[in-house]
TITORTI-801035 format. One record per residue: x, y, z of N, C-alpha, C in turn; residue in three letters; residue number from 1. Coordinates in steps of 0.2 Angstrom, whole numbers, plus 5000, padded with zeros to 4 digits. Example, Ala and Ser with C-alpha at 12.3 -4.5 7.8 and 13.67 -1.06 7.14 Angstrom:
<sites>
SITE neast nnorth  nup caeast canorth caup ceast cnorth  cup code pos
SITE  5066   4972 5039   5062    4978 5039  5066   4984 5039  ALA   1
SITE  5064   4989 5035   5068    4995 5036  5064   5000 5039  SER   2
</sites>
This chain:
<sites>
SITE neast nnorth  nup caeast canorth caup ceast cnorth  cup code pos
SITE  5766   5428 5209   5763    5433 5212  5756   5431 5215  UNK   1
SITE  5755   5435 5222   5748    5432 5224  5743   5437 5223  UNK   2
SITE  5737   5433 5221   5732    5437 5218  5728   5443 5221  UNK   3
SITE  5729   5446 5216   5726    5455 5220  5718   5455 5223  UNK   4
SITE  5715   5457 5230   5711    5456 5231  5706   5463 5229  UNK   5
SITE  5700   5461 5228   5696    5466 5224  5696   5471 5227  UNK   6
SITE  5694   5477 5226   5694    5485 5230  5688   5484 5236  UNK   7
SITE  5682   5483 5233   5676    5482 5234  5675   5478 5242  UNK   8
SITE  5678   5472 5240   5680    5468 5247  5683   5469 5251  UNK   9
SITE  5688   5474 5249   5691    5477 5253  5689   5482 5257  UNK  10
SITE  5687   5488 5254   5682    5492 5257  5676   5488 5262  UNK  11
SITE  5674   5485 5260   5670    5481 5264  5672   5476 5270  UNK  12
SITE  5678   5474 5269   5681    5471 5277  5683   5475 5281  UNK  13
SITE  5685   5482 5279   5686    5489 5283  5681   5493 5288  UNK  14
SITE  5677   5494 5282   5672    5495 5282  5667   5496 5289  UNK  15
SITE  5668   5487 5288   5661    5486 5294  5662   5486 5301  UNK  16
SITE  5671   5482 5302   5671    5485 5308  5671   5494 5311  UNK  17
SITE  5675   5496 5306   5670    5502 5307  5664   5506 5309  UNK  18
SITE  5661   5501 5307   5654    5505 5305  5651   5501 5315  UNK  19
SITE  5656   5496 5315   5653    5493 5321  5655   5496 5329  UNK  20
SITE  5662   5497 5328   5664    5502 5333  5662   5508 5334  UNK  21
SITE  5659   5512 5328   5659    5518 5328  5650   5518 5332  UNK  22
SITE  5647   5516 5329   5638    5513 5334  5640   5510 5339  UNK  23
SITE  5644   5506 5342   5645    5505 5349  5649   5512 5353  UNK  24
SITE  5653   5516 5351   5654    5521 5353  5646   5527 5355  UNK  25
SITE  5644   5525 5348   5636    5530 5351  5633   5528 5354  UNK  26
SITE  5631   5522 5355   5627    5521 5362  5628   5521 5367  UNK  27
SITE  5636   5520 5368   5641    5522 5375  5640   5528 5376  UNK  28
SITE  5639   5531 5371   5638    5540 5372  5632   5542 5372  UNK  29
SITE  5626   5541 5372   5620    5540 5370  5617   5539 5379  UNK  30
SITE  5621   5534 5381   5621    5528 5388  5622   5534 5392  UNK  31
SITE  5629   5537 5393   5629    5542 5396  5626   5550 5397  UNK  32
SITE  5625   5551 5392   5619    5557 5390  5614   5556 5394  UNK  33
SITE  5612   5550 5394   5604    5548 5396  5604   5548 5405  UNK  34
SITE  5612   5544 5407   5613    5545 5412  5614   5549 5415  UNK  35
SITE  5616   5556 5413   5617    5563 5415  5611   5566 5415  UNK  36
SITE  5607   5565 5410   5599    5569 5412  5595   5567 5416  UNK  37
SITE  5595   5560 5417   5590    5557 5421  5595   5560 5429  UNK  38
SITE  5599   5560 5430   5603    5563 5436  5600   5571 5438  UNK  39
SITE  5601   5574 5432   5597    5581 5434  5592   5582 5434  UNK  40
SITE  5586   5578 5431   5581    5580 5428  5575   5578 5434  UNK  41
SITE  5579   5570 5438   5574    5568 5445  5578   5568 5450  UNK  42
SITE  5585   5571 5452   5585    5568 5457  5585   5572 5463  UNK  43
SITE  5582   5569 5468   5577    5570 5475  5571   5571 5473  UNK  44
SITE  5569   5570 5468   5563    5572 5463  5557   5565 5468  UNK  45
SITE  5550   5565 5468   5547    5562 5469  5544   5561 5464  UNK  46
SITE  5545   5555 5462   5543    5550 5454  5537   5545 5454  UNK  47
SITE  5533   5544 5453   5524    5540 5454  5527   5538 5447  UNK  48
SITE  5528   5531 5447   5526    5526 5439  5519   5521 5440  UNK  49
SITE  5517   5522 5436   5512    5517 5436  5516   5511 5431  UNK  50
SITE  5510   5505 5431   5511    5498 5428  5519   5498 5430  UNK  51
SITE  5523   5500 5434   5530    5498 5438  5534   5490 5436  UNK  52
SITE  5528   5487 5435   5530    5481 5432  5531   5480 5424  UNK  53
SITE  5527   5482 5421   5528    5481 5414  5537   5483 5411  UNK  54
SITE  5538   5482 5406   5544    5480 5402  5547   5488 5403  UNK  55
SITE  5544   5494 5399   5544    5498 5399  5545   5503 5411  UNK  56
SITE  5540   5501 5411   5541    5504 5421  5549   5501 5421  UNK  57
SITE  5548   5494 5422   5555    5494 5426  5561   5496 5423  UNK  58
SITE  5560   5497 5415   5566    5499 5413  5568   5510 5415  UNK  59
SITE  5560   5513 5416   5560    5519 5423  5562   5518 5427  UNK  60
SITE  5559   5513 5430   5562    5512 5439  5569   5510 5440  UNK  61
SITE  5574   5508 5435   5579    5507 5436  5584   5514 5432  UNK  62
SITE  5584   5519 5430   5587    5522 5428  5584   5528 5432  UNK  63
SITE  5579   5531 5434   5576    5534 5440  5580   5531 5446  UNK  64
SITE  5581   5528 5448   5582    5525 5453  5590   5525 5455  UNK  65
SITE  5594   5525 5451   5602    5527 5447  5600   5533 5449  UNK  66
SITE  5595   5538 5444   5595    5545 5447  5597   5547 5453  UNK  67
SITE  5595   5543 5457   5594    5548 5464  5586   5551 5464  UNK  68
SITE  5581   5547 5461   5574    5548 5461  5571   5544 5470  UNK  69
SITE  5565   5546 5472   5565    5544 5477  5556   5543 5474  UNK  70
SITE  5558   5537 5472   5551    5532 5467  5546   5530 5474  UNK  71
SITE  5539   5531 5469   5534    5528 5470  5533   5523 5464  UNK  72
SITE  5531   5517 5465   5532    5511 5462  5523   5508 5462  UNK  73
SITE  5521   5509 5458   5515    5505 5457  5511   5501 5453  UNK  74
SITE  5509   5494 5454   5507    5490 5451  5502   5485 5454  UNK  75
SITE  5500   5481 5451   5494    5474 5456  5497   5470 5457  UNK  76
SITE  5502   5468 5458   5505    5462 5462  5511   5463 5469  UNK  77
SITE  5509   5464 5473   5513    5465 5479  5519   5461 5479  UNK  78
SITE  5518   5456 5477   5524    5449 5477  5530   5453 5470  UNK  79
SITE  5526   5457 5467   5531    5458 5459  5535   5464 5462  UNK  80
SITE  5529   5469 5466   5533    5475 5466  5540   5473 5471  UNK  81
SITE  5537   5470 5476   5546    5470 5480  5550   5466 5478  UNK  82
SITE  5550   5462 5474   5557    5458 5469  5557   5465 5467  UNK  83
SITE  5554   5469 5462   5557    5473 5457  5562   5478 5462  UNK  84
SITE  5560   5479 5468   5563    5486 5472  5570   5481 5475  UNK  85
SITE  5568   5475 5476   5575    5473 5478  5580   5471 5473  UNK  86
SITE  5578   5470 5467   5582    5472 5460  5583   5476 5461  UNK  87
SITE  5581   5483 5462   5584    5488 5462  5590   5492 5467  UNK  88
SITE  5587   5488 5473   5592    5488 5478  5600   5486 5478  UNK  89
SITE  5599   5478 5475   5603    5475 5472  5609   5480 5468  UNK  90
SITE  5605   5481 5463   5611    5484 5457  5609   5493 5458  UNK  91
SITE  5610   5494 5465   5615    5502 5466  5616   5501 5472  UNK  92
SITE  5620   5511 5474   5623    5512 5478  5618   5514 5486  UNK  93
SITE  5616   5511 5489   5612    5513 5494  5614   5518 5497  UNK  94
SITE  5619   5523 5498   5621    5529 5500  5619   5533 5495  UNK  95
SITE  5618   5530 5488   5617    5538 5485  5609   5536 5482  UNK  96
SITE  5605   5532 5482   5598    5533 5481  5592   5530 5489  UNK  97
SITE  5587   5530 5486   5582    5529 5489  5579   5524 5489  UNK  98
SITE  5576   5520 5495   5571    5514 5492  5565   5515 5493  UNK  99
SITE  5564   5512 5485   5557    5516 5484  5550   5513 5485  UNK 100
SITE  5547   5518 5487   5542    5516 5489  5533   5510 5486  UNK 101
SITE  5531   5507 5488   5527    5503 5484  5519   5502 5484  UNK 102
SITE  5515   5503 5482   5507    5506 5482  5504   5501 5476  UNK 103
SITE  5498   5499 5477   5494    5492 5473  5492   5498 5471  UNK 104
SITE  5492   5495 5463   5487    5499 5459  5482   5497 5452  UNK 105
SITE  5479   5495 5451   5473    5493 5448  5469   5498 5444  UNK 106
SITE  5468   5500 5438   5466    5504 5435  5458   5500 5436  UNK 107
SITE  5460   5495 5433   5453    5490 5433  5446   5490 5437  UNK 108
SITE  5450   5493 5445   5446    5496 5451  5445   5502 5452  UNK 109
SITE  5443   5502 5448   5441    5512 5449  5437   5515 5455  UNK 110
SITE  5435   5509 5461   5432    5510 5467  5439   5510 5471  UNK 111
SITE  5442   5508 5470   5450    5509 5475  5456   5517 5472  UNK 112
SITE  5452   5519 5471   5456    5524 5466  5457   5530 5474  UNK 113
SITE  5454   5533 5478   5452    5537 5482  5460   5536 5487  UNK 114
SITE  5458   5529 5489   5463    5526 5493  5470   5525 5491  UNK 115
SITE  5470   5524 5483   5477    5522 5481  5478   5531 5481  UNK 116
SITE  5475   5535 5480   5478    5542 5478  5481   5545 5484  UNK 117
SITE  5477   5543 5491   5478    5546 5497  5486   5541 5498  UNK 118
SITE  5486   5536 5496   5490    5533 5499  5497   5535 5495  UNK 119
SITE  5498   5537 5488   5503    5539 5484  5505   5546 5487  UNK 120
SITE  5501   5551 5491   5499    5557 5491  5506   5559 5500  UNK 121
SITE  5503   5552 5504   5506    5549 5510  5514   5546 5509  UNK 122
SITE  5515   5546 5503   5521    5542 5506  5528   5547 5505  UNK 123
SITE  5528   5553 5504   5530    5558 5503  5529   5566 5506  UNK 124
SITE  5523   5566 5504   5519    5570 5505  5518   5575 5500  UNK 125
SITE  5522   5573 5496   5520    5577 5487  5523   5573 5482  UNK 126
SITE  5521   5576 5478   5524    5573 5474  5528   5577 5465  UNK 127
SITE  5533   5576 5463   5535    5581 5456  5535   5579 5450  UNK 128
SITE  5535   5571 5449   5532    5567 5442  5527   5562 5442  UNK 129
SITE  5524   5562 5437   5519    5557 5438  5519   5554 5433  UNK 130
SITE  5522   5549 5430   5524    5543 5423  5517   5540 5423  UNK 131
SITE  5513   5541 5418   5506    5537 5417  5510   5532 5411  UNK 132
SITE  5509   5525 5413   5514    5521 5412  5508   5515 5412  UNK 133
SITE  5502   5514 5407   5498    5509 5408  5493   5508 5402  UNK 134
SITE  5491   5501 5400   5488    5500 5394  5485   5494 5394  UNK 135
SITE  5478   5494 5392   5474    5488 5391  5476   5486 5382  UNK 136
SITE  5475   5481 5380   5473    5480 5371  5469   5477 5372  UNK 137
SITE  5465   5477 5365   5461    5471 5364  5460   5473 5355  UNK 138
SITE  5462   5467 5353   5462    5467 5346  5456   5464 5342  UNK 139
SITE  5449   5465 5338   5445    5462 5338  5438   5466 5338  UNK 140
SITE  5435   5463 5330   5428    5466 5326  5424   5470 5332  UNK 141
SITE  5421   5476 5332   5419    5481 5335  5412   5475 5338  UNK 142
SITE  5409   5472 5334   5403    5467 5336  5405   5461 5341  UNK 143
SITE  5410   5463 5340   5412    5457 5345  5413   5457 5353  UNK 144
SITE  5414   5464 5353   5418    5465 5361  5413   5467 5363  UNK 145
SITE  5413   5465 5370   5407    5467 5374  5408   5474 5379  UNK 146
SITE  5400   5474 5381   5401    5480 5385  5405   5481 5391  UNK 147
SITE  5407   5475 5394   5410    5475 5399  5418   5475 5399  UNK 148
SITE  5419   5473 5391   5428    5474 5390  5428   5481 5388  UNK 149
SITE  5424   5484 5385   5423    5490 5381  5425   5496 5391  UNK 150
SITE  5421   5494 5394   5420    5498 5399  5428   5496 5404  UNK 151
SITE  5432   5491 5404   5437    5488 5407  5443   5492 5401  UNK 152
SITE  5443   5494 5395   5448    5496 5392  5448   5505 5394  UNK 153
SITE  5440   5506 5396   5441    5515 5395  5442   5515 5404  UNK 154
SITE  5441   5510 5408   5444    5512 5416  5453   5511 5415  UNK 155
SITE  5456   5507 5412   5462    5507 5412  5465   5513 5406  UNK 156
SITE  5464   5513 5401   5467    5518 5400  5465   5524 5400  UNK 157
SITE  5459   5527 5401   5457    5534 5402  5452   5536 5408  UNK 158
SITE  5451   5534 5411   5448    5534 5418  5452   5534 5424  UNK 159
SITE  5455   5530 5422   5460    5527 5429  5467   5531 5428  UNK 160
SITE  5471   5535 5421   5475    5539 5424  5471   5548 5423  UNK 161
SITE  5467   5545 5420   5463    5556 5420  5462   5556 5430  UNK 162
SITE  5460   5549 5431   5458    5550 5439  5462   5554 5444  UNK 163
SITE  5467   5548 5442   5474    5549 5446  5476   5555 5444  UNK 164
SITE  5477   5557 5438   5482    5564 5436  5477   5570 5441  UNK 165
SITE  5469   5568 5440   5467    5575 5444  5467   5575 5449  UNK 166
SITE  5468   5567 5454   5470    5566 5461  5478   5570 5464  UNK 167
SITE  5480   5570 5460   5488    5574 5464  5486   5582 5463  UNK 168
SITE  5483   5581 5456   5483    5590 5455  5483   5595 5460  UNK 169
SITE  5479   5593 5466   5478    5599 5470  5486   5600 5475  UNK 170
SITE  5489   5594 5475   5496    5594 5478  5501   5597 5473  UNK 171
SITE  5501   5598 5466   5505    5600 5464  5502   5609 5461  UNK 172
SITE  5496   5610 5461   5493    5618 5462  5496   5619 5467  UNK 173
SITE  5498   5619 5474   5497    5622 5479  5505   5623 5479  UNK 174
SITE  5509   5618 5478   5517    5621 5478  5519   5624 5469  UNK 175
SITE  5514   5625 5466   5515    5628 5459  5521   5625 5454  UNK 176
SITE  5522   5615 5455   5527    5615 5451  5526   5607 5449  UNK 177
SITE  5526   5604 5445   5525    5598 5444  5526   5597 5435  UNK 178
SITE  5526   5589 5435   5525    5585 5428  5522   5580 5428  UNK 179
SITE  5516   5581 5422   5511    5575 5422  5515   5571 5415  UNK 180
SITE  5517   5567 5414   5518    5563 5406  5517   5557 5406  UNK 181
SITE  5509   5558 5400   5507    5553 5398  5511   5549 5395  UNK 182
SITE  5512   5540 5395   5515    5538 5389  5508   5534 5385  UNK 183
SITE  5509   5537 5380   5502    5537 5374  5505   5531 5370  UNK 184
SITE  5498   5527 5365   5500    5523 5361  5500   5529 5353  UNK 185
SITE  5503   5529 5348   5502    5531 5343  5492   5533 5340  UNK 186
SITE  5491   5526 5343   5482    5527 5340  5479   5531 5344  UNK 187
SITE  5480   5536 5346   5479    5542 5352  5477   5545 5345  UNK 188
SITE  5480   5544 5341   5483    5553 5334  5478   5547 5330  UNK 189
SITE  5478   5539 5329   5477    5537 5319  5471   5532 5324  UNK 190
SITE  5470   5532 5319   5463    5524 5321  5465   5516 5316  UNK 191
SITE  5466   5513 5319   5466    5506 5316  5460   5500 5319  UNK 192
SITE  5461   5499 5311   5453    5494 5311  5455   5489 5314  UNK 193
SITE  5449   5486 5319   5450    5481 5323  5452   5482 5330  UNK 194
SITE  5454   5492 5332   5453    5489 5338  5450   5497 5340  UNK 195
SITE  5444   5495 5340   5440    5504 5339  5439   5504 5348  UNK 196
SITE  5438   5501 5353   5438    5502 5358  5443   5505 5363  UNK 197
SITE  5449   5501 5360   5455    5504 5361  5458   5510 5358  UNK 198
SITE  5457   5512 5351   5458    5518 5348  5455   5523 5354  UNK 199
SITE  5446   5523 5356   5444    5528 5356  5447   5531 5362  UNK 200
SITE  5450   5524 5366   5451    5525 5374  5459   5529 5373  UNK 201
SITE  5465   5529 5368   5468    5531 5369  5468   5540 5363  UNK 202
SITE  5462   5539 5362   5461    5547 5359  5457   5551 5365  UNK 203
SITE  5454   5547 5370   5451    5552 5374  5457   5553 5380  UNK 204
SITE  5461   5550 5381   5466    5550 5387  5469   5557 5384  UNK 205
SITE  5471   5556 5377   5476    5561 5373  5472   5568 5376  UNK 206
SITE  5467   5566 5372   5461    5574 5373  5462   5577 5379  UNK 207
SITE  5460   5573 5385   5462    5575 5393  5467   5577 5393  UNK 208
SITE  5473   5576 5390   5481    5579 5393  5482   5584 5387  UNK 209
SITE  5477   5586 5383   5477    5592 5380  5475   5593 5381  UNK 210
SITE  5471   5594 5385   5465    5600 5387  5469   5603 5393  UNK 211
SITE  5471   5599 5397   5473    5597 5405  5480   5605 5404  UNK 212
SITE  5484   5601 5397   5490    5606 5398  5490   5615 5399  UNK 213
SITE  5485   5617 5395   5481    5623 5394  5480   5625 5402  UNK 214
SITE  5476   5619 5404   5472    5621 5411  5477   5623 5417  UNK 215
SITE  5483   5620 5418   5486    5619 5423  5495   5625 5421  UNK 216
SITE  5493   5626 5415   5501    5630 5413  5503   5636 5419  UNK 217
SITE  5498   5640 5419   5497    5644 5424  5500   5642 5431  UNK 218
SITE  5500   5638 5433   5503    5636 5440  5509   5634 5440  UNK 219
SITE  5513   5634 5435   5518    5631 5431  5520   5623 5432  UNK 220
SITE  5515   5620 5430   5514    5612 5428  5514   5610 5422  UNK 221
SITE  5519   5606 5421   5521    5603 5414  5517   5597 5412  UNK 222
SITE  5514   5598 5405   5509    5593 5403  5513   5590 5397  UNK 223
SITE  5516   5583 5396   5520    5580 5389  5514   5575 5389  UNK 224
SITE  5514   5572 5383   5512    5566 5380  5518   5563 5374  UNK 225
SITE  5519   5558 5376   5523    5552 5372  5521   5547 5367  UNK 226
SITE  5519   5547 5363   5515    5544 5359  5520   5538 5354  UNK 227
SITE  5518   5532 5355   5524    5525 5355  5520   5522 5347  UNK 228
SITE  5521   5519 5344   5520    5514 5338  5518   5507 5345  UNK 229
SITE  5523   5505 5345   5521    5498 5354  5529   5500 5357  UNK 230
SITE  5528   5499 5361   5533    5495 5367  5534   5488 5363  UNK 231
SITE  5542   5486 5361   5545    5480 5362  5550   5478 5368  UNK 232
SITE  5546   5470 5369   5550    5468 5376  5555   5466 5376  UNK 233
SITE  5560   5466 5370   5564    5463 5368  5568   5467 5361  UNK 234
SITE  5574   5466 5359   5577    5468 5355  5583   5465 5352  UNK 235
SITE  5583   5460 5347   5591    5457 5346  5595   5461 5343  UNK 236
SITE  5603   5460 5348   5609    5464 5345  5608   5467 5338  UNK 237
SITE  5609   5460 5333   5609    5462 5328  5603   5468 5324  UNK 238
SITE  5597   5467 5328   5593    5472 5326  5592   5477 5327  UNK 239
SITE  5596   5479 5334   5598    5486 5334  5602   5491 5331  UNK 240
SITE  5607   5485 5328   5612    5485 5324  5609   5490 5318  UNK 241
SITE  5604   5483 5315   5602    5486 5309  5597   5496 5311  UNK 242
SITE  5593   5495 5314   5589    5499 5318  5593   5504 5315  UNK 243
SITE  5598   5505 5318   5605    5512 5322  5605   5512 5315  UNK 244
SITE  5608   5510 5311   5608    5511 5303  5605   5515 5300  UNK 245
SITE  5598   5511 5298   5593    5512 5293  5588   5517 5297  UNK 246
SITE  5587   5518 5302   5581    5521 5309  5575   5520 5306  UNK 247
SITE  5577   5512 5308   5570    5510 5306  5569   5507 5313  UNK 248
SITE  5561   5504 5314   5561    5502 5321  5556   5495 5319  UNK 249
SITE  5558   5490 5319   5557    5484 5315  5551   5481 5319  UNK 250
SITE  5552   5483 5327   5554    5479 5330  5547   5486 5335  UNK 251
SITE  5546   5488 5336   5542    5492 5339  5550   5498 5341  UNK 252
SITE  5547   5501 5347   5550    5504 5352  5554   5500 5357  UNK 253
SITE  5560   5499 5358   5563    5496 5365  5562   5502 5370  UNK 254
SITE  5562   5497 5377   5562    5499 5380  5564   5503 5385  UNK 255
SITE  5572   5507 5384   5576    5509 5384  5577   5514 5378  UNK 256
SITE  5576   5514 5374   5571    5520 5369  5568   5523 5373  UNK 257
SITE  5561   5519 5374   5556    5524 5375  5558   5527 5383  UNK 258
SITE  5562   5526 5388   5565    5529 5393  5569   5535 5391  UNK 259
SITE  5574   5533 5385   5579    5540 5386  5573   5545 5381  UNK 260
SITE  5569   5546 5380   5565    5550 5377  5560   5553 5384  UNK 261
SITE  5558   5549 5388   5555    5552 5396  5560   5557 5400  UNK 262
SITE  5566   5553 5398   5570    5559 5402  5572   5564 5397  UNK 263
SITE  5570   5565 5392   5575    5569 5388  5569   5575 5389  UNK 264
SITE  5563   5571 5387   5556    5576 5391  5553   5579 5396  UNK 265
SITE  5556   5575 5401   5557    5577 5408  5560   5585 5407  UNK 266
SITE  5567   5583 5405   5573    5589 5406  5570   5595 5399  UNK 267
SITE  5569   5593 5394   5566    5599 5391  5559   5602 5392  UNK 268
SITE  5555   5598 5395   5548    5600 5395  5543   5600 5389  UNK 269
SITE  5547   5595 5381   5542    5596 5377  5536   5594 5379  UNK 270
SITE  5530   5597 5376   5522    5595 5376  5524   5588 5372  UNK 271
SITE  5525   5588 5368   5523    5581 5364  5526   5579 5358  UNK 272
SITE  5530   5571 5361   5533    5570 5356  5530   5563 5352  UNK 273
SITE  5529   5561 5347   5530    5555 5342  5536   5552 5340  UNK 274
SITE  5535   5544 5343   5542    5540 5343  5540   5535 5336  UNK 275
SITE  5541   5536 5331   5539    5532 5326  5541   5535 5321  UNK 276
SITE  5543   5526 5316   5547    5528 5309  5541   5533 5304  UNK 277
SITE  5544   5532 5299   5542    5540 5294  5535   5539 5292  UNK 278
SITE  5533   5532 5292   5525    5529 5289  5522   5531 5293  UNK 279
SITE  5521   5530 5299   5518    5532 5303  5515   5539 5306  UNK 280
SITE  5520   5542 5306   5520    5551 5304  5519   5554 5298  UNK 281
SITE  5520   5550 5293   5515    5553 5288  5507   5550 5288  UNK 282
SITE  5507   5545 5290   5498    5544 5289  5497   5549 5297  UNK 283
SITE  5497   5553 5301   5495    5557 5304  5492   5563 5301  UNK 284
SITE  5496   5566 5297   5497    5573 5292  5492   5569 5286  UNK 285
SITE  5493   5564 5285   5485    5563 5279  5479   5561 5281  UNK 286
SITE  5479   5557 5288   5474    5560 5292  5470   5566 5293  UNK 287
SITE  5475   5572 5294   5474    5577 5295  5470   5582 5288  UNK 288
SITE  5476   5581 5284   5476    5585 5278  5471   5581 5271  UNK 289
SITE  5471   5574 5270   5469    5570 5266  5466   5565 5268  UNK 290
SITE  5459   5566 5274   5455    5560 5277  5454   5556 5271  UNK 291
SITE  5450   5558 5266   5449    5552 5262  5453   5547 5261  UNK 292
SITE  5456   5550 5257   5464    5545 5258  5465   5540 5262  UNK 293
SITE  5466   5543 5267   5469    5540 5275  5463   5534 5273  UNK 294
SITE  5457   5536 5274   5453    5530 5274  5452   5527 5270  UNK 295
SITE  5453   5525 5265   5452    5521 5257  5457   5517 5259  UNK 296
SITE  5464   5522 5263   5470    5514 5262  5468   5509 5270  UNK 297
SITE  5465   5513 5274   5461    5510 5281  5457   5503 5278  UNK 298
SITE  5452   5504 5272   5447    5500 5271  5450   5495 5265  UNK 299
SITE  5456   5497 5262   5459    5493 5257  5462   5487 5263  UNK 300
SITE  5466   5491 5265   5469    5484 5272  5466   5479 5273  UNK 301
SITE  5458   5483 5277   5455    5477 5279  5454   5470 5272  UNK 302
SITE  5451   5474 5268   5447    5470 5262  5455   5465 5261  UNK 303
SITE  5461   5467 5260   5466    5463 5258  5466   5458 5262  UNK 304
SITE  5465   5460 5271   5466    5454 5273  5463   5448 5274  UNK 305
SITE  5455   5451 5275   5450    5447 5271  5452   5441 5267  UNK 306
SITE  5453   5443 5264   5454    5440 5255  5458   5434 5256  UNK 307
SITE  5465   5438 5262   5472    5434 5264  5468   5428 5267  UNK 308
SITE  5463   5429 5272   5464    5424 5276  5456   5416 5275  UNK 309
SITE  5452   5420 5267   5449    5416 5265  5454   5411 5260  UNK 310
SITE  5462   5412 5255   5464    5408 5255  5465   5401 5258  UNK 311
</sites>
């Protein structure tokens, strides 16, 4: 007689392909979902991304673009944006989208700000979303960074798109309809030691689009904020795998994530969503509700790593 094989093992070589097919079916369905909203939600839609180039824009500029969005494309490198627009060209249907259009943009210049406004304002003549899609970091002892990075972190992230956002605003009061969505980093909401420059630049940008949404409701103009753990440039199969499982995100936010949630935001108009596993949402609420707390385990961090890095 040949040997009976265990239940257990059995179950488990059943099991898995199951479990693998059935998460490849959700993302196929997931894939389409995303490509049905992003269809209604922009298209002949005029779309402004900023940082066009980063990991995150072009993964907008290519699913926007699939829409039937009729893109303004913004970034500092003139050489990168028209590769990007002719990858875009490449892989669609030129009878059913737009080519879209391209404008230098430099948060870093804030003297060029007037020019780029007029120039995005020009290539349409209005405009219906505005994707703030842009981030400086800088990691490092508050004594340590100078006033001149300190100043180059609050023009990139809160100077340079408060500018821009109140540069369209009078185009989009005047035909009473528009969407401002910020893409936020988490440290909007938490503060982490080591990078207080950058924290405070992305709690002030928050502030401005929560004051901004209040201000602007009335003309019925949509104010979201997105608030991310990071952007990952990258995601291996296997660890999406794991991801879809556990909904853990190991790995930051993919970028691709963080897009079907702009269109999902688009199409519902939520004010503000947080894209992070459960740690992270609960250190907001004990922020909130139990500062102390929040900051004893803030200060323990540091001191452990300390500690770690005199071994």
């Amino acid at each position: 007689t040949s040997p009976e094989m265990d239940p257990a093992v059995t179950t488990t070589v059943l099991l898995v392909p199951c479990v693998v097919v059935i998460t490849a079916g959700l993302f196929y369905l997931y894939g389409m979902v995303v490509g049905l909203l992003s269809k209604t939600s922009v298209r002949n839609k005029v779309v402004v991304i900023t940082d066009a180039l980063s990991g995150l824009g072009k993964e907008c500029a290519s699913v926007f673009h699939k829409g039937g969005a009729r893109l303004i494309l913004c970034g500092k490198s003139w050489e990168k944006l028209e590769g990007l627009a002719d990858d875009l060209a490449s892989a669609s249907d030129p009878t059913k989208t737009f080519p879209p259009k391209l404008v230098l943009l430099d948060f870093g210049d804030m003297d060029s700000m007037p020019e780029v406004i007029a120039e995005i304002l020009e290539c349409y003549g209005c405009l219906d979303i505005l994707i703030l899609n842009s981030s400086l970091k800088v990691k490092a002892p508050a004594q340590s960074v100078s006033l001149e990075m300190d100043k180059l972190l609050m023009d990139n992230n809160y100077f340079g798109p408060a500018t821009l956002a109140k540069g369209v605003l009078p185009s989009m009061i005047s035909r009473r309809t528009g969407h401002l969505l910020l893409v936020n980093s988490i440290q909007g909401k938490l503060t982490v030691p080591f990078r207080t420059t950058y924290a405070a630049s992305k709690h002030a940008v928050q502030a401005f689009f929560d004051c901004l949404r209040a201000e602007v409701e009335e003309y019925g103009i949509s104010v979201s904020t997105i608030s991310h753990t990071f952007i990952s440039s990258s995601m291996k199969p296997d660890r999406v795998l794991l991801s879809s499982i556990t909904h853990q995100k190991p790995l930051g936010v993919s970028p691709d994530e963080a897009v079907a949630e702009i269109v999902k935001t688009l199409s519902n108009k939520r004010k503000e969503v947080v894209i992070a596993p459960s740690l992270p949402k609960v250190a907001i609420y004990a922020r909130s509700f139990f500062p102390n707390v929040f900051f004893a385990v803030m200060a323990a961090g540091v001191k452990n790593a300390a500690a770690f890095e005199k071994m």
